[in-house]
C-alpha positions as CSV (number, residue, x, y, z in Angstrom):
1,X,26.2,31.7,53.7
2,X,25.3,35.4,53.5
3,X,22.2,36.7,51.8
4,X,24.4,37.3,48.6
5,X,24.4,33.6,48.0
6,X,21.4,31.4,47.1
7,X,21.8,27.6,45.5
8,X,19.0,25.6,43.5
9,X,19.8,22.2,45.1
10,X,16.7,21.4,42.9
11,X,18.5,22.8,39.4
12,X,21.9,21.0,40.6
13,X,20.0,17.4,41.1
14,X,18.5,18.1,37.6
15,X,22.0,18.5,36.3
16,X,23.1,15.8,37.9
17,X,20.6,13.5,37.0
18,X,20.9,14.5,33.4
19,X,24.5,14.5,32.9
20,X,25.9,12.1,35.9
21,X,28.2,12.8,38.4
22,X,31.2,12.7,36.8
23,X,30.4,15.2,33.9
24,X,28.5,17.2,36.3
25,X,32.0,17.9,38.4
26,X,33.8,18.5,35.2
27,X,31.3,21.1,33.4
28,X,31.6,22.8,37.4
29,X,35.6,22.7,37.3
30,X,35.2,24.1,33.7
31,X,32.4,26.8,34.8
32,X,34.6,27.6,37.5
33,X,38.0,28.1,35.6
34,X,36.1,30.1,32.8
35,X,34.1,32.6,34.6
36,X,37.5,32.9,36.4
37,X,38.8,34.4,33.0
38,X,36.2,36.2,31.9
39,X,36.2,38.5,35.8
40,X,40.5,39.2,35.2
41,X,39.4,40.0,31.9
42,X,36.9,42.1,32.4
43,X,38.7,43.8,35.6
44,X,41.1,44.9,32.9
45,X,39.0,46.2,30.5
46,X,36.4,47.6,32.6
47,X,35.8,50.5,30.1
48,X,34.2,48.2,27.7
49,X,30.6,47.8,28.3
50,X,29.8,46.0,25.5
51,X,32.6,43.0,26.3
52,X,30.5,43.3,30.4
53,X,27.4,42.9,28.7
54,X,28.7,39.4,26.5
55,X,30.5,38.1,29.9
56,X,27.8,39.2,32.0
57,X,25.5,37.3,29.6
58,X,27.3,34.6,29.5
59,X,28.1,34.2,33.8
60,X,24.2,34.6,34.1
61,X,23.1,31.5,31.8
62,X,25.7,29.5,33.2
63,X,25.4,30.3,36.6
64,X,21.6,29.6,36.5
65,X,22.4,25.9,34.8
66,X,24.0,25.0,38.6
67,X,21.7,26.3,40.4
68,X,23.4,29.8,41.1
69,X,20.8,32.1,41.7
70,X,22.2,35.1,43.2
71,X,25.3,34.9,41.3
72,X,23.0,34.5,37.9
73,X,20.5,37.7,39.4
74,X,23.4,39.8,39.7
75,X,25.1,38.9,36.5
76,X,21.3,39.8,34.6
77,X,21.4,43.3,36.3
78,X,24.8,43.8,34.9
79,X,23.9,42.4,31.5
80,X,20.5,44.5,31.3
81,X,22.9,47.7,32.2
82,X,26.1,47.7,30.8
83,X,25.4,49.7,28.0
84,X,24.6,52.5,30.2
85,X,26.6,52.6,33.4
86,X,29.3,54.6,34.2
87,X,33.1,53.6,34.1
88,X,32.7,53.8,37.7
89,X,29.3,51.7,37.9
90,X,30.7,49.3,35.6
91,X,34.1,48.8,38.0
92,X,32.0,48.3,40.9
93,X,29.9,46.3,39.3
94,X,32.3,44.2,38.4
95,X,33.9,43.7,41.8
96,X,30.7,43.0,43.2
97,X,30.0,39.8,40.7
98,X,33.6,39.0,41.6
99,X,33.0,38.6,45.0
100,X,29.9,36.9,44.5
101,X,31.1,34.6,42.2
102,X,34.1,33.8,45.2
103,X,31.5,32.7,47.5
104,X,30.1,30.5,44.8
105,X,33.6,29.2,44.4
106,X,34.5,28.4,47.7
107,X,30.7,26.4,48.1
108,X,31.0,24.7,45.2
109,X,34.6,23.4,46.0
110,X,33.3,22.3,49.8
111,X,29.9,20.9,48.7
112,X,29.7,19.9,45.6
113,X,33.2,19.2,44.7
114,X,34.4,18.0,48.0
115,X,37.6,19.3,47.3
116,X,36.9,21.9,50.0
C-alpha cells in the first residue's frame, strides 16, 4: 500500500468481535456502496460546501469504525474546511478522498472481503 493508506487491524478485530463476521462483511459491503454514493454525489455538486462538509462528516466516522485511518484523516480535513475552500479546493479535495477511498476499496474487497 502507499503512504495514503493506513488500516487499524486492531479497530477491525474490535468490530468483528462485537458484531461477528457475518454482520461485520455486510455493514463493509453497505459502507462501501454508500460512501460510493455520497463521492458521485458530491463530484456533481462540488459547489456545495455545506452538502461536503455533511458527507465529509459522515465518510470520516464511518471510515474510522473499520479501521480506516487515512481515509477517516483526510475526510476530517475536508469536514473542518468545507466551509471555506474554494470551488477549486473543494473539487480537488474531493478527487483526492475519491482516490483514497479506491484504495480502501480495492483492500477491503482482497482482505477483508476476500472477494478480491
Amino acid at each position: 500500500m502507499n503512504q495514503h493508506f493506513s488500516f487499524d487491524r486492531a479497530v477491525f478485530r474490535e468490530l468483528v468481535d462485537e458484531l461477528g463476521a457475518a454482520d461485520t462483511a455486510e455493514v463493509l459491503r453497505t459502507f462501501l456502496a454508500d460512501t460510493g454514493k455520497k463521492l458521485t454525489a458530491l463530484e456533481a455538486s462540488s459547489h456545495d460546501g455545506s452538502l461536503l462538509k455533511r458527507e465529509a462528516h459522515s465518510i470520516k466516522s464511518s471510515a474510522a469504525t473499520f479501521g480506516f485511518t487515512a481515509l477517516s484523516e483526510l475526510a476530517r480535513q475536508i469536514e473542518l474546511g468545507a466551509a471555506t475552500m474554494s470551488p477549486e479546493q473543494r473539487q480537488t479535495s474531493i478527487g483526492e478522498l475519491g482516490q483514497r477511498f479506491e484504495t480502501v476499496g480495492q483492500f477491503a474487497l482482497a482482505n477483508l472481503l476476500g472477494t478480491g
